[in-house]
C-alpha positions in Angstrom: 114.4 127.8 84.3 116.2 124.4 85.9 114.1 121.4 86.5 115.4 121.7 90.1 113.6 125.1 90.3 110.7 124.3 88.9 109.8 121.1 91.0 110.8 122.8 93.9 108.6 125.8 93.2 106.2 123.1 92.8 106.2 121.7 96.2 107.1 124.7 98.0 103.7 126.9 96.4 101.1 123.6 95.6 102.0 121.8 98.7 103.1 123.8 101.4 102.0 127.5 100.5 98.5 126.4 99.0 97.5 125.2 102.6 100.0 127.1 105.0 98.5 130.6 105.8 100.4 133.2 107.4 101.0 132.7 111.2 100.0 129.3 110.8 102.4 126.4 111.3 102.2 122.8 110.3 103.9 119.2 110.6 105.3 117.7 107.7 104.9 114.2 107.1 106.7 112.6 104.0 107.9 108.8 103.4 111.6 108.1 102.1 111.0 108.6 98.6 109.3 112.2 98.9 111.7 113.0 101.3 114.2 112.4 98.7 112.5 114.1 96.0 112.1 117.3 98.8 115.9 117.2 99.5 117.2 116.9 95.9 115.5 120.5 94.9 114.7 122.0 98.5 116.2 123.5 101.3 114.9 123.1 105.2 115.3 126.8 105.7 113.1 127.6 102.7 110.6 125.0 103.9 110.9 126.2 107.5 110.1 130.1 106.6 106.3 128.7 105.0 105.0 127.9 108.0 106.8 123.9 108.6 108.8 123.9 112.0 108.9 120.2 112.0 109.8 117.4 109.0 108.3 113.9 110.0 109.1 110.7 108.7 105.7 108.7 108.3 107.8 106.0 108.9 108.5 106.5 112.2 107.0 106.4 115.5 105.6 110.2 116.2 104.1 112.0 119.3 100.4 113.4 118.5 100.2 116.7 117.7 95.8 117.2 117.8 96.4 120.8 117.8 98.5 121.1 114.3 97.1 120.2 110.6 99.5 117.8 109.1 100.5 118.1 105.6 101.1 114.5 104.1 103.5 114.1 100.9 104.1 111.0 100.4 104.1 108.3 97.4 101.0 106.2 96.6 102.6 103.4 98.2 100.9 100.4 100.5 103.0 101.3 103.3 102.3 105.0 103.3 98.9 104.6 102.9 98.4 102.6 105.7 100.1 104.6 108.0 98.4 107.3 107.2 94.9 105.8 107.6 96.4 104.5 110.6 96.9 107.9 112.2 93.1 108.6 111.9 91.9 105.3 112.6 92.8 104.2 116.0 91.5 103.1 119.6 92.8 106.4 121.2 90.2 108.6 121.8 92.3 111.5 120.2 93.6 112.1 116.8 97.2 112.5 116.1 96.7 115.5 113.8 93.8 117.8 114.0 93.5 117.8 109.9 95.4 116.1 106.8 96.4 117.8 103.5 97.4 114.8 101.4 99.7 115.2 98.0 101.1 112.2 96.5 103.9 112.2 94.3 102.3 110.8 91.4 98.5 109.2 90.4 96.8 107.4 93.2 95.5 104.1 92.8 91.9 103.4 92.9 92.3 100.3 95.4 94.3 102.9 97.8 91.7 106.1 97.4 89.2 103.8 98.3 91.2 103.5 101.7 90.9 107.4 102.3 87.2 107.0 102.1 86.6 105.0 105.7 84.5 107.6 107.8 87.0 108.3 110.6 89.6 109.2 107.7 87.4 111.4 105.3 86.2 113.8 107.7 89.8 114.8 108.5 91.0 115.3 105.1 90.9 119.1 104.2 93.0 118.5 100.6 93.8 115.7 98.3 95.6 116.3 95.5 98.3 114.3 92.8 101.4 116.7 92.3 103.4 114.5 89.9 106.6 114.8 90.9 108.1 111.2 91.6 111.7 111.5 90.3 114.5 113.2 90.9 115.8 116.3 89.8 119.7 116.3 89.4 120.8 119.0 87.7 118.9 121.8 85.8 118.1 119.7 82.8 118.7 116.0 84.3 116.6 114.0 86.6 116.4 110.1 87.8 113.6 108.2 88.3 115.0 106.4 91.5 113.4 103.2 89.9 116.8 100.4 89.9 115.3 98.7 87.0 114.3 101.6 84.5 116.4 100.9 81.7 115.6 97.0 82.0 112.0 97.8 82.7 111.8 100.0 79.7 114.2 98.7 77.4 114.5 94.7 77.1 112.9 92.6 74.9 110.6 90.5 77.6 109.0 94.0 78.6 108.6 95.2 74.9 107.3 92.0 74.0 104.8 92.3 76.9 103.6 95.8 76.0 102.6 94.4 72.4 100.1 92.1 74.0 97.8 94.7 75.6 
């Protein structure tokens, strides 16, 4: 089986299908590096006949949808984070989604879960899960990390010399 299948068997059934029931529909929200990791192994048709009529950026200014469940995938990032306590924690009276289902890409920092656990966010989460999927699949046995520095990171002397130290 190709590495593009798998991941996007992967997001399609633990993401989407594990929360998406039939006749229900839900928004998408994803930051610029899932979305990337979504549209190297997915297609929007495939996503669309789950149960997701809409793709979001979190990004992005949005409209508030209180009556739909929101499905966040999105890197443990600062900036995605924040907006997605953000869309809980407000001075409207109304929430933007009715419920969040958060997967990130890969393991959450403590510092950031910690943010998830203010009251007016916690109570809206229905699932919070790590799918580990932050790189790129290119091909059926090939895939990036979409990190500009890997082989530097990885591979010079400075960083090898570092790693020793710990």
């Amino acid at each position: 089986m190709s590495l593009k299948t798998v991941v996007s068997q992967r997001i399609q059934q633990e993401v989407i299908s594990s929360v998406c029931k039939k006749g229900e529909w839900k928004v998408l929200i994803v930051d610029q590096h899932s979305m990337r990791v979504i549209s190297s192994c997915c297609k929007m048709h495939e996503i669309m006949q789950r149960g997701i009529p809409l793709v979001e950026s979190i990004d992005k200014s949005r409209e508030p949808l209180p009556h739909l469940e929101a499905i966040y995938f999105i890197a443990p990032v600062e900036s995605s984070v924040n907006a997605l306590v953000r869309d809980f924690v407000n001075d409207r009276s109304e929430r933007r989604y009715r419920a969040a289902h958060i997967f990130f890409t890969e393991t959450l920092p403590d510092a950031m879960f910690q943010r998830l656990t203010q009251p007016a966010v916690a109570k809206v989460i229905k699932t919070l899960k790590e799918v580990n999927v932050s790189f790129l699949p290119q091909e059926s046995h090939a895939f990036h990390l979409d990190f500009e520095d890997a082989f530097h990171h990885f591979y010079s002397a400075q960083q090898i010399k570092g790693r020793g130290n710990r």
